[in-house]
C-alpha positions as CSV (number, residue, x, y, z in Angstrom):
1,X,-3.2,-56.7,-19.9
2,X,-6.1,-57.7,-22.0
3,X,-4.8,-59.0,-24.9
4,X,-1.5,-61.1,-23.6
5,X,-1.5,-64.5,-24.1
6,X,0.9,-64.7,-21.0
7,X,-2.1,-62.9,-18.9
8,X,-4.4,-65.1,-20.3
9,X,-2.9,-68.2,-19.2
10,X,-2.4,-66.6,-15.8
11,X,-6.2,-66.0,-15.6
12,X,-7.2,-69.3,-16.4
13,X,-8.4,-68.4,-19.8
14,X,-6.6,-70.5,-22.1
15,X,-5.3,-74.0,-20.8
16,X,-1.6,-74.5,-20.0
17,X,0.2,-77.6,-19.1
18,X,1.6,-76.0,-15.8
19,X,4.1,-77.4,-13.7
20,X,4.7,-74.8,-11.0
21,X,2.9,-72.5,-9.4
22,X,2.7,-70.1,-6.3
23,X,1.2,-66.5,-5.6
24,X,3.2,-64.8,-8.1
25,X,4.7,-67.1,-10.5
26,X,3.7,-70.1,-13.1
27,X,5.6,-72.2,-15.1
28,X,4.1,-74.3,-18.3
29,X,5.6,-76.1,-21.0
30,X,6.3,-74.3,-23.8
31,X,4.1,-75.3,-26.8
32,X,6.5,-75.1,-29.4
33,X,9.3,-76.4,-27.7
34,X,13.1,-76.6,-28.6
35,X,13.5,-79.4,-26.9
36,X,11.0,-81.6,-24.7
37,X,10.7,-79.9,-21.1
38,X,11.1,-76.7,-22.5
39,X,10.0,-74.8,-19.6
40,X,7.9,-71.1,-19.5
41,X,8.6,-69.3,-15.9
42,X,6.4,-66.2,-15.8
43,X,5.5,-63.9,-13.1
44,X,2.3,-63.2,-12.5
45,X,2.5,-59.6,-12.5
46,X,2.4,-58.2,-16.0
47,X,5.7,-56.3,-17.4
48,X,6.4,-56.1,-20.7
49,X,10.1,-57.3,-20.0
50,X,13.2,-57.6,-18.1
51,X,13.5,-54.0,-18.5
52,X,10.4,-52.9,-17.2
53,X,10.0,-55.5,-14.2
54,X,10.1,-54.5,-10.7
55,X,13.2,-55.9,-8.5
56,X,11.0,-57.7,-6.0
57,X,9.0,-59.6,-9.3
58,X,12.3,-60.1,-10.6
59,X,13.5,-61.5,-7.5
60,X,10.2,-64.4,-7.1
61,X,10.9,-64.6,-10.6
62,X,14.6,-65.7,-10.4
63,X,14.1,-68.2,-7.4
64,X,11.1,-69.6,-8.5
65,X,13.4,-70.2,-12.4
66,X,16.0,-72.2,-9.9
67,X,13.6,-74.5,-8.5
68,X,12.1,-75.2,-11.8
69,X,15.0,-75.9,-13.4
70,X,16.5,-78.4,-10.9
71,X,13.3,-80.1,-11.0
72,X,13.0,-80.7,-15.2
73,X,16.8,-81.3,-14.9
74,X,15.9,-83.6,-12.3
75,X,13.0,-85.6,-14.3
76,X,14.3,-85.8,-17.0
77,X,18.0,-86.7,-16.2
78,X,19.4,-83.8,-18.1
79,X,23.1,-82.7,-17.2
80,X,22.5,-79.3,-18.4
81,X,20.2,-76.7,-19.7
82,X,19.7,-73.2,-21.2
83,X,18.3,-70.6,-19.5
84,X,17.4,-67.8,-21.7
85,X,15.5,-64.4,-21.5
86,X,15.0,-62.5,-24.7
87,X,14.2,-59.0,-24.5
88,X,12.1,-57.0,-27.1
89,X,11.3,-58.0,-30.4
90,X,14.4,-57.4,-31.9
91,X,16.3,-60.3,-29.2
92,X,13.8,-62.9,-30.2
93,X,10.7,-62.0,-27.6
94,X,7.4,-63.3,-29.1
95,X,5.1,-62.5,-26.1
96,X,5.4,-59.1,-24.9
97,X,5.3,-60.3,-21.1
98,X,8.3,-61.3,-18.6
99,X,9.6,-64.4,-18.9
100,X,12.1,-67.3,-19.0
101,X,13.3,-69.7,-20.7
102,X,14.2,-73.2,-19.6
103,X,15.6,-75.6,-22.0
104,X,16.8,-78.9,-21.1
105,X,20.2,-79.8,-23.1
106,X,20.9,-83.6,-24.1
107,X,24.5,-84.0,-26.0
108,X,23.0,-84.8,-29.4
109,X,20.0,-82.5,-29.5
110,X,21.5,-80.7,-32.4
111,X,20.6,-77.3,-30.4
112,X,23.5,-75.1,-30.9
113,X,24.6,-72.2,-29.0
114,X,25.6,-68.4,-31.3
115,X,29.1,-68.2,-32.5
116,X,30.9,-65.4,-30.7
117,X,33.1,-62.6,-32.9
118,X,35.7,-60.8,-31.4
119,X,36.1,-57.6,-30.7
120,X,37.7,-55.1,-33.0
121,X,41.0,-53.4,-31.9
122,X,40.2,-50.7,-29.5
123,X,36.3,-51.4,-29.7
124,X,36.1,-53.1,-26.4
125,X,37.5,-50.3,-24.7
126,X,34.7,-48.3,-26.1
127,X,32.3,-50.3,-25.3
128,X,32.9,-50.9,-22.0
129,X,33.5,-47.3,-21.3
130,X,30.0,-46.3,-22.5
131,X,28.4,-49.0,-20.4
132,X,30.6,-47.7,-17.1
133,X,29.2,-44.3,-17.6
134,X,25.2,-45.1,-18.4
135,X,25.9,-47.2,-15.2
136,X,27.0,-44.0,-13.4
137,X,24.6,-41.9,-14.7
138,X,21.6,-44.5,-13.6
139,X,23.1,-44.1,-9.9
């Protein structure tokens, strides 16, 4: 895609400070991290998200995201981190290309995770209903 930034990087066009990478995946610092080691793992091959991604991209993808995130958990003595894929615009997705998150976690980062609201009487049953039968219509 001509005009992603993602793509770009990938192509050597604009300079990344990449940690990882193999045939079909790269992983760079983020610039604008959350917290330092905030980790980029992208493949390669261009989809516009998680949605859209092929299952064997999705696959490199996923096992290429483990051994990145042992390794900045490892370097930088981290007990824990966030991994995080946002999807459209709407779930927080700035770069319309594939991608995850890696965010290392220290205990007084002041990162803090969404609040959870429970469900309303009767509204998990409908939820989960209409999510059992879009799975058994995509079958």
């Amino acid at each position: 895609m001509p005009d992603c930034l993602f793509c770009k990087i990938i192509a050597k066009e604009i300079p990344s400070s990449t940690v990882y990478e193999d045939d079909d995946i790269i992983a760079f610092l983020d610039i604008k991290p959350t917290n330092p080691g905030h980790t980029l793992v992208v493949p390669k091959k261009h989809s516009d998200g998680f949605h859209d991604a092929d299952p064997d991209t999705l696959q490199k993808l996923i096992i290429a995201t483990q051994t990145v995130a042992n390794a900045v958990a490892h370097a930088l003595q981290t007990t824990g981190f966030n991994l995080e894929q946002n999807n459209g615009t709407i779930a927080g997705q700035v770069i319309p290309h594939l991608h995850f998150h890696i965010i290392p976690r220290r205990p007084d980062d002041g990162f803090r995770h969404w609040p959870g609201t429970p469900y309303a009487e009767g509204e998990v049953v409908v939820i989960q209903e209409k999510i059992q039968a879009a799975l058994a219509s995509s079958s």
